[in-house]
Kinemage of the C-alpha trace (Angstrom):
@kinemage 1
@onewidth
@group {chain A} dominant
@subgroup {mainchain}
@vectorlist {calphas} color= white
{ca unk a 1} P -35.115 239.059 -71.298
{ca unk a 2} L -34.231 236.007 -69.873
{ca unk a 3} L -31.140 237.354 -68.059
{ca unk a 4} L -33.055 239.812 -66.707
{ca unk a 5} L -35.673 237.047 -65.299
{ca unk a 6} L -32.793 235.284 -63.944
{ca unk a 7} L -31.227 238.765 -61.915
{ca unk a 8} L -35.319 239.116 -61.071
{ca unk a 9} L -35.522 235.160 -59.397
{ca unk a 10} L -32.104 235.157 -57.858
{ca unk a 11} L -33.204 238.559 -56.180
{ca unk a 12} L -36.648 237.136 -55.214
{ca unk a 13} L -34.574 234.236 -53.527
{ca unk a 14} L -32.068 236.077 -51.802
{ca unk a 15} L -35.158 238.322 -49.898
{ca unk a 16} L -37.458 235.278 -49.490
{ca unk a 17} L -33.893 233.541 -47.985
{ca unk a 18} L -33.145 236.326 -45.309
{ca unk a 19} L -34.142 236.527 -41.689
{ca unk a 20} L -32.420 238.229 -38.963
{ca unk a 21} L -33.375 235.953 -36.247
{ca unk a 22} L -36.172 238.494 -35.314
{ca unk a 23} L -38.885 237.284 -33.842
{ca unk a 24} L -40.825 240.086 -34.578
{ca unk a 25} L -40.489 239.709 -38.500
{ca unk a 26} L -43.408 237.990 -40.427
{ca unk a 27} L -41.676 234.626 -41.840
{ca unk a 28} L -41.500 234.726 -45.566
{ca unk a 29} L -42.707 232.208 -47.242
{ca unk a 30} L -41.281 230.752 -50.705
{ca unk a 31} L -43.412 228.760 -52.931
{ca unk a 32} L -42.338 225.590 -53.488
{ca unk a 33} L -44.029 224.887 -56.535
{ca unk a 34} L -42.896 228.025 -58.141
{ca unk a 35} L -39.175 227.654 -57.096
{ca unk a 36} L -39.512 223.778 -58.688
{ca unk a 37} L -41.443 225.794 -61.989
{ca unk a 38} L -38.701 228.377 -62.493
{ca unk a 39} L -35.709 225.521 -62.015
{ca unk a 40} L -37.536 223.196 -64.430
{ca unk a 41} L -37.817 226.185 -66.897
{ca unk a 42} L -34.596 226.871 -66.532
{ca unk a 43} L -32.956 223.205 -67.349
{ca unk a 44} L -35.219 222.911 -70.215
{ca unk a 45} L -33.797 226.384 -71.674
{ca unk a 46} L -30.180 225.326 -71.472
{ca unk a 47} L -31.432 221.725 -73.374
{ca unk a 48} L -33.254 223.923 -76.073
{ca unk a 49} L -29.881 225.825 -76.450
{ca unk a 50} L -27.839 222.924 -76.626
{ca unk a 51} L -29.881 220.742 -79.030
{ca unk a 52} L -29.734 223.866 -81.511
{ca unk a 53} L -26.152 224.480 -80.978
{ca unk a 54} L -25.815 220.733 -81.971
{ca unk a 55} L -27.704 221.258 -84.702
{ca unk a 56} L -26.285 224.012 -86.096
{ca unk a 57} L -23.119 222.242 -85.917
{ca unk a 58} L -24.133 219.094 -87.544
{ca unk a 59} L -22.654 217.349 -84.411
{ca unk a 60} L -24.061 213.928 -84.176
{ca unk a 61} L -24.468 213.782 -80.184
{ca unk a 62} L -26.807 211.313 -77.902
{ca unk a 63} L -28.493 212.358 -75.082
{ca unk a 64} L -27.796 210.867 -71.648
{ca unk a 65} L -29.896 209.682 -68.981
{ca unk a 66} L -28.497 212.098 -66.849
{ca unk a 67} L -28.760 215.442 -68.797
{ca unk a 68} L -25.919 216.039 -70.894
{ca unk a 69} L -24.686 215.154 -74.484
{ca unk a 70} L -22.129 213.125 -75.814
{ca unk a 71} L -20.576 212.001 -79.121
{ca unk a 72} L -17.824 209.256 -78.722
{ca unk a 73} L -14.800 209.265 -81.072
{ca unk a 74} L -13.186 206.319 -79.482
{ca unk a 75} L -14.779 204.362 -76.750
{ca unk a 76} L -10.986 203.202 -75.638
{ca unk a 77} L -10.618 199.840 -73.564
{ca unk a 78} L -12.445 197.825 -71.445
{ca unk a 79} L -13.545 197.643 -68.719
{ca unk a 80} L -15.298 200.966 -68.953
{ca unk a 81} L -14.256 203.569 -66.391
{ca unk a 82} L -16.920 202.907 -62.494
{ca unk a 83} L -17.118 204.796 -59.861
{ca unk a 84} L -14.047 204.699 -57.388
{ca unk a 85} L -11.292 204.561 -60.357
{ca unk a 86} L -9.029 206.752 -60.494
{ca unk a 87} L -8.034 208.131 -63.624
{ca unk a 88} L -6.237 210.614 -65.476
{ca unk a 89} L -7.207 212.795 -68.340
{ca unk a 90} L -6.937 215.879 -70.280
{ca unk a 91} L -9.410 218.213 -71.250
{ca unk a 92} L -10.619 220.531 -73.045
{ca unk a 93} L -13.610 223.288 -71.832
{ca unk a 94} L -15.047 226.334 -73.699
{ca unk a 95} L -18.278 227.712 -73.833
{ca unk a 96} L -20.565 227.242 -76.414
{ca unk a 97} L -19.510 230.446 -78.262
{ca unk a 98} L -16.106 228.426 -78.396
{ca unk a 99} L -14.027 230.873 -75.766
{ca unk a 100} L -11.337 228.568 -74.192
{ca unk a 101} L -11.749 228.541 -70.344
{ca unk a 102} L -9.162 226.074 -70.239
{ca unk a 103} L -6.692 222.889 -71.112
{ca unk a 104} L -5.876 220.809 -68.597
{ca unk a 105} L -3.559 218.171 -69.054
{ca unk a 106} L -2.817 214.820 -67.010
{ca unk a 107} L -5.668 215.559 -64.735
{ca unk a 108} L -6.087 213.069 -61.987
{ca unk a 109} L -9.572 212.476 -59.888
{ca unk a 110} L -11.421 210.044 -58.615
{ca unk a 111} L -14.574 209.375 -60.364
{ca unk a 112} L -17.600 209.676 -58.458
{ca unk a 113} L -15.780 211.233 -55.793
{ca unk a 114} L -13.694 214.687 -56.391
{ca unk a 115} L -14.485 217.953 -57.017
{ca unk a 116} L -14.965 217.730 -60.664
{ca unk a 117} L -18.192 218.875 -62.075
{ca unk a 118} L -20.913 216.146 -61.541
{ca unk a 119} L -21.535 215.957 -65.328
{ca unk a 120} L -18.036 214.371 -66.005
{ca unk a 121} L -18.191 212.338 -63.368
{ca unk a 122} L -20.751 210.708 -65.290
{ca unk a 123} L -19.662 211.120 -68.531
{ca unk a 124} L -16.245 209.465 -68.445
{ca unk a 125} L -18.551 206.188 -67.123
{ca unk a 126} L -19.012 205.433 -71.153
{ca unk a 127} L -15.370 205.645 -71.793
{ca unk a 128} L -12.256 203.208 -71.064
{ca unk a 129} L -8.618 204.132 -70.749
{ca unk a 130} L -7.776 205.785 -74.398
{ca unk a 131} L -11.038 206.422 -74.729
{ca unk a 132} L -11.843 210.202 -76.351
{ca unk a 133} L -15.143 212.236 -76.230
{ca unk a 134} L -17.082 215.199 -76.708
{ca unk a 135} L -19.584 215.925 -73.846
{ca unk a 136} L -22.058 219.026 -73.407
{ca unk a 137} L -23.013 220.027 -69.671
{ca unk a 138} L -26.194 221.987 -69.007
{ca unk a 139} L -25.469 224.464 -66.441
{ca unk a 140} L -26.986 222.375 -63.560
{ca unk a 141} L -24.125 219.368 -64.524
{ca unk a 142} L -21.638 222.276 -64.820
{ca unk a 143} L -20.718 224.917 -62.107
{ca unk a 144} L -24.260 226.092 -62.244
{ca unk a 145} L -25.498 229.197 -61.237
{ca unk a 146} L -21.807 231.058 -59.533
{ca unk a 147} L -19.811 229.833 -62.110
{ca unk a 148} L -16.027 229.016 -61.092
{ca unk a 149} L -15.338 232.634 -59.891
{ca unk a 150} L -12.447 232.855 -62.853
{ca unk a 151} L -13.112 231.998 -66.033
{ca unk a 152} L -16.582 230.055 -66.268
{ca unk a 153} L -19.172 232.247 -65.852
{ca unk a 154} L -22.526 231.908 -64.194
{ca unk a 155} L -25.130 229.278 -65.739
{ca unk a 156} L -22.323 228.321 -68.345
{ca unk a 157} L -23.306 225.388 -70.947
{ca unk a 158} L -19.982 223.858 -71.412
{ca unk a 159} L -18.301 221.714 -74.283
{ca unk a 160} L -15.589 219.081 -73.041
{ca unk a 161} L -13.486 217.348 -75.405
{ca unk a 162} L -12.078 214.601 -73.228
{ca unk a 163} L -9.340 212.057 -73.890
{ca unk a 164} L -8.736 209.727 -70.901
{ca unk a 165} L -5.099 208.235 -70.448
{ca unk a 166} L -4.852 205.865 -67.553
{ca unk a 167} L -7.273 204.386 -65.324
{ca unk a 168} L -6.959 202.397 -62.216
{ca unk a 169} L -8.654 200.678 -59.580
């Protein structure tokens, strides 16, 4: 049902969203207020499946300010990690049925400004070099609704178990 509400919105978006430049054509208008509804709905969906999925695993995870969950084994050194360090880490992603998208090892990014999903960006800002973690992205924080085009799919909640190894200014 709710997949099927999702196909039905992303169809309604991609009508509302098309105009061939002809004059002619009656402008479609999108409601705001219901595009803003059915986004809200949709972030608190993936925060009900997540807080039962931590549940059901006994997992004893904090919420963020920003929208995702975490659980720190080991904080790691200070400082903690800012924006514009540069750090390396590896990492582990899977979905929340546990399928392995994949293991990176001696990743290196700039936090706050790389390609890296938003939600780590933020995440590794509680953690110092050696620190190790186990962060849950709603969709939104993730790759969102298209996915990674390989192995994450569309609207994925992910689980990262992240150990950071060097950072530097």
């Amino acid at each position: 049902m709710n997949r099927l509400f999702f196909i039905c919105a992303v169809f309604f978006l991609s009508i509302a969203c098309t105009h061939s430049g002809d004059d002619s054509e009656r402008d479609v208008y999108i409601d705001k207020t219901r595009l803003v509804n059915m986004n809200r709905y949709l972030v608190n969906r993936d925060l009900d499946i997540i807080r039962r999925y931590v549940k059901r695993k006994s997992w004893k995870m904090s919420f963020s300010g920003d929208g995702y969950f975490y659980e720190i084994f080991n904080k790691g050194e200070q400082p903690e990690i800012t924006d514009h360090n540069h750090i390396t880490c590896d990492y582990r992603i899977t979905l929340l049925d546990g399928t392995l998208c994949y293991e990176i090892k001696n990743k290196m990014f700039v936090v706050g400004g790389s390609e890296e999903i938003s939600g780590l960006h933020h995440a590794v800002k509680l953690l110092g070099k050696g620190g190790k973690a186990r962060f849950i992205f709603p969709s939104h924080l993730a790759h969102g609704i298209r996915g990674d085009f390989n192995k994450i799919p569309s609207r994925a909640v992910l689980v990262y178990n992240v150990h950071v190894t060097e950072v530097k200014n």
